[in-house]
N, C-alpha and C positions, 0 to 999 in steps of 0.2 A: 504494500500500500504506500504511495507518496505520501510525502510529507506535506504536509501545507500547513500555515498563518492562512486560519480563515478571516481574520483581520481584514484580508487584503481583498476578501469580499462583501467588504462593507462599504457603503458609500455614505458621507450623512447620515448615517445610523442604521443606512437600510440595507436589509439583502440583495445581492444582484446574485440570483442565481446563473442568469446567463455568462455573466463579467467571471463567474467560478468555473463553470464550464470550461471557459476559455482557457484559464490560468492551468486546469488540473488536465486536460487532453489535448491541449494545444490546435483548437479548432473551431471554427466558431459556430454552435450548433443551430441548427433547424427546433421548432418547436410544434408540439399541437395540446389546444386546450379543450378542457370540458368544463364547460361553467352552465350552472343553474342559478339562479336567484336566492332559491328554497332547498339547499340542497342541506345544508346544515351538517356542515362533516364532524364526526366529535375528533378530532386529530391525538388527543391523546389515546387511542385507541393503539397508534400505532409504535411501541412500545419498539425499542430496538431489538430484543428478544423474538419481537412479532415483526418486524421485517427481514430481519435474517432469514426469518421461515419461510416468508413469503422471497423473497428477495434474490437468495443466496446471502454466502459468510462474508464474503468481501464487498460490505455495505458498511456507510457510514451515515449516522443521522444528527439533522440540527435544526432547532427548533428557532422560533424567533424571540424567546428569553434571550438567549443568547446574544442578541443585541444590544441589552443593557449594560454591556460588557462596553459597547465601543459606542454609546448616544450618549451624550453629553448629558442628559436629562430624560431619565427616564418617567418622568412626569409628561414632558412635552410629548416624547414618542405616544406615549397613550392616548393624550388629547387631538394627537393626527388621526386616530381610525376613527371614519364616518360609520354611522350607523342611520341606516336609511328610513327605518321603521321612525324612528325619534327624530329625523333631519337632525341630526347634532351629530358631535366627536363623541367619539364611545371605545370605550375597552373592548376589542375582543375578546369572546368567551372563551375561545382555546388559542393555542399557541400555533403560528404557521409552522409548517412541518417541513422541512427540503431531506431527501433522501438521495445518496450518493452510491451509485452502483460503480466501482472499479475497473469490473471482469468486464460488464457490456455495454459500458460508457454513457451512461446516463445520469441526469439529475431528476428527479423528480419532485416537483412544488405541490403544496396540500395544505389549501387553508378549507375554510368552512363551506366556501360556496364554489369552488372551484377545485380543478388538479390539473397542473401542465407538467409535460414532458419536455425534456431540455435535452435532443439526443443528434447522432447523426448516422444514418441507416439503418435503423431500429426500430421495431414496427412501437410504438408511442399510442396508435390508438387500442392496440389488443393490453397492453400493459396499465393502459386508465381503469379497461373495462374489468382489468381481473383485479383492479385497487374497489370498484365499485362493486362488484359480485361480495366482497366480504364484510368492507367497511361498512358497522352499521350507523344508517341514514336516520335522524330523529325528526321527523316531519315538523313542519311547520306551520303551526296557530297563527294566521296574520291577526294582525290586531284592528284592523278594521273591516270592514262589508260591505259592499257595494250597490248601491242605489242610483238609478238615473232622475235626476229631478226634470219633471214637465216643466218650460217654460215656452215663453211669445212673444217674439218680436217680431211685426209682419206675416211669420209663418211658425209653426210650433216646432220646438226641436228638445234637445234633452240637454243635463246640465250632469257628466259624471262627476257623483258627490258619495263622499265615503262617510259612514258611521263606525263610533263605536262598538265593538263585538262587545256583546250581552251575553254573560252567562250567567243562566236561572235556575235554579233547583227548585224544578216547576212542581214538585212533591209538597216542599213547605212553602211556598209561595202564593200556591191557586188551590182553590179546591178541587175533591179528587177525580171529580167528574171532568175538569178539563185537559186532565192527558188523554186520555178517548179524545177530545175535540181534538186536540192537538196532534194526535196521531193521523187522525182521519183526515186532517187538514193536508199533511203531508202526504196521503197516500191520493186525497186530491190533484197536486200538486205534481205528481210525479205517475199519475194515469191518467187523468182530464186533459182533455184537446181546450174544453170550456166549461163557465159555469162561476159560480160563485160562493165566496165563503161569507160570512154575517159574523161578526164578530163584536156584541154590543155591553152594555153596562155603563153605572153609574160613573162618576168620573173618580180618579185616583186608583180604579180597582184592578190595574194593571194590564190594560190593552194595548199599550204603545211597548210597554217594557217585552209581552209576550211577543210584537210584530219585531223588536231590533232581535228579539232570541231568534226567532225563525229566519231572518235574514242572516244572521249570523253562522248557522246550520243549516243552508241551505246553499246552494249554487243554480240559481235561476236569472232570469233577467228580469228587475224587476223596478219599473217605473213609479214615483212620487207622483199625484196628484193631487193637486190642492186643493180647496175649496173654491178659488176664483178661475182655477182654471176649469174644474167640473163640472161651472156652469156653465162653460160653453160646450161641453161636448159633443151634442147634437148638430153641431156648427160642421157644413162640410167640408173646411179645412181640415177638422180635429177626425174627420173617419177618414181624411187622407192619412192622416199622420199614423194612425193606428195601422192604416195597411203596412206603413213603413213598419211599423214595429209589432208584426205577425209574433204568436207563439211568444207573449211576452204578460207577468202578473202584472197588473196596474194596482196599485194600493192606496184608496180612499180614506182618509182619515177623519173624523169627525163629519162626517157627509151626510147629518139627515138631513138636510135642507135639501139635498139634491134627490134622498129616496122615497120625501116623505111622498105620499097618495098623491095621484096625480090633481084630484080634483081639487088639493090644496095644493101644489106642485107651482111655483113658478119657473121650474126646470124642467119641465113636462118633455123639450129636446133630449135631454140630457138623460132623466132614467129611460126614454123611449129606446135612446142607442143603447145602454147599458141591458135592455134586457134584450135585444135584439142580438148585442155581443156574445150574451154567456147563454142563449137557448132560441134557436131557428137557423136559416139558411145562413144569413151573414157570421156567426159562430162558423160553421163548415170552412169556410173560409177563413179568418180571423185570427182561432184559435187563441182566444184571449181571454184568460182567468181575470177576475176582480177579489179581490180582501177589500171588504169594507167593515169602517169600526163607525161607531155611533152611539151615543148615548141616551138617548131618545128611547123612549118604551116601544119594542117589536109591533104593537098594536097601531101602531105610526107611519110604518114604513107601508108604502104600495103592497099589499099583499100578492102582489103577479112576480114580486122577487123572492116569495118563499116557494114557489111551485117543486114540488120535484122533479129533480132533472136539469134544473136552472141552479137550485140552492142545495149543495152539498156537504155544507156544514152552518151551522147555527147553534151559537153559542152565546150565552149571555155571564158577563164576568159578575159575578157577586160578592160583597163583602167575603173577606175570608172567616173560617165558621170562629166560632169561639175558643175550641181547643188550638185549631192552628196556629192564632192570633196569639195567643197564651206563649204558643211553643215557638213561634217566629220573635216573638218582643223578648222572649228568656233567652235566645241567642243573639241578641242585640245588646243583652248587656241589662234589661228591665223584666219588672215584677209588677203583676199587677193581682190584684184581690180578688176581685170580679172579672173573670173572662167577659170576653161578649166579640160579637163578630163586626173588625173592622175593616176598612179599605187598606190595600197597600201604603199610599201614602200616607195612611195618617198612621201606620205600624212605623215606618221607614224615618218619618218624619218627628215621633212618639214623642213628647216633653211633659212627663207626670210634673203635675204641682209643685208636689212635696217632695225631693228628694235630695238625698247627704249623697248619691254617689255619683259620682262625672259620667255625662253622658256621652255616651259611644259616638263618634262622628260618622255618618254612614250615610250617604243619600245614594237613591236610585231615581231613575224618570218614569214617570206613568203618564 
């Protein structure tokens, strides 16, 4: 094995794996990469013990601690790696990994979301793929969900806008009757060409928090529609814009204005396309589901959106019952005397009169 100062591949602190190449085989190599976004490599997996094996014995490995050795600050060095999720400078969670073959003259590079090869007439892509058959990959939670918001200027178009990922432990959360809605919603969602969900209740009782969960665990394409804009639906600009965005959930938020009966209906355009959408021949065509939430008592809405075959899930959110409320404010941090069944936000949001202990800082959106 040569000797080498790997010093002398360091530049300003940083690794040049290429600039080592150079130095150790006297050539200047060819490269090929594999990079994913999401690939999420744990690199301490690959233990020098565990590339030898994989490897051959005449390997040598260096990680990017090793830098600390020759960056004048290793403070600074840390506040150099972006992290995309946070748009800021951030720590890497593992250390980059460069691995040094002797016998068949390669370097190979291994950080989180990528792996290059640094070689010269050496097949580079069979050598990624047998780093990738073993290396185990830890999948990646993004931290936000994806939503198109409807807007109008001249003509309608979309606005991609991301949310917060929601996660709800829809066991103590909701009562126990809406995992059945819940489920059925989904199996909705992922069998219906069309049609529609109802998704109603008082206000605070958690319909908006349930709508960021389902976006969050789901992978559809799924349209914002607002109240100003759902009044114009029926407008034949807006069933042009829908043909553009065939096989797509549109989601209604607080929309009884726009479902209530026609005969009070000042949007009489508007639920006429909606029910045209999710059951008859322009559905055939379309293929556009609706989620709509609303607070307004179901005895309100147009009764031709409950038909079956149109409405495939109806659920109305209720105070949570008295036990759960009990069992959801005792993992909050509070106690109460008398159970009784309350809305999410006023659980969430809870400040007893009387109390000696600090209350727990905790908000959700409903």
């Amino acid at each position: 094995m040569k000797t080498y100062n790997f010093h002398n591949a360091f530049d300003s602190g940083s690794f040049r794996p290429k600039q080592l190449y150079v130095e150790l085989f006297e050539t200047i190599p060819d490269y090929f990469q594999h990079y994913e976004q999401d690939l999420k490599i744990d690199t301490t997996f690959f233990k020098l013990d565990k590339c030898k094996e994989l490897f051959g014995q005449n390997i040598e490995t260096i990680t990017n601690e090793f830098e600390h050795v020759y960056s004048t600050s290793k403070a600074e060095e840390e506040n150099e790696r972006w992290d995309e999720d946070s748009a800021s400078f951030k720590k890497k969670q593992w250390p980059d990994l460069y691995v040094i073959n002797y016998d068949e003259k390669w370097i190979l590079s291994i950080d989180y979301n990528s792996i290059t090869c640094y070689s010269k007439y050496f097949d580079a892509k069979s050598l990624i793929s047998k780093v990738l058959e073993v290396v185990p990959l830890q999948p990646v939670v993004p931290k936000t969900a994806s939503i198109d918001l409807v807007a109008f200027e001249h003509n309608y178009y979309t606005i991609n806008s991301k949310i917060k990922r929601t996660e709800i432990n829809l066991d103590s959360n909701y009562n126990d009757d809406f995992k059945d809605a819940y489920k059925q919603t989904i199996k909705f969602l992922n069998e219906r060409e069309s049609g529609l969900v109802l998704w109603y209740g008082e206000k605070g009782s958690g319909k908006t928090s349930a709508i960021r969960h389902l976006l969050s665990h789901t992978d559809k394409k799924y349209l914002l529609v607002t109240n100003a804009v759902a009044a114009h639906m029926g407008e034949p600009e807006f069933i042009s814009f829908m043909m553009e965005n065939k096989d797509s959930i549109f989601i209604l938020e607080d929309c009884e204005q726009v479902l209530m009966a026609r005969e009070e209906n000042r949007f009489g355009g508007a639920i006429a396309n909606i029910l045209n959408m999710s059951d008859g021949l322009m559905s055939d065509i379309f293929n556009i589901k609706f989620i709509c939430t609303f607070n307004t008592n179901i005895e309100n809405i147009d009764e031709a959106l409950l038909r079956p075959g149109r409405c495939f899930v109806n659920y109305e959110f209720k105070p949570l019952n008295a036990d759960k409320s009990a069992k959801l404010l005792e993992s909050l941090g509070h106690s109460i005397d008398k159970p009784k069944a309350m809305t999410l936000a006023e659980i969430y949001n809870y400040k007893p009169e009387e109390s000696t202990s600090k209350q727990v800082s905790r908000k959700i959106g409903f």
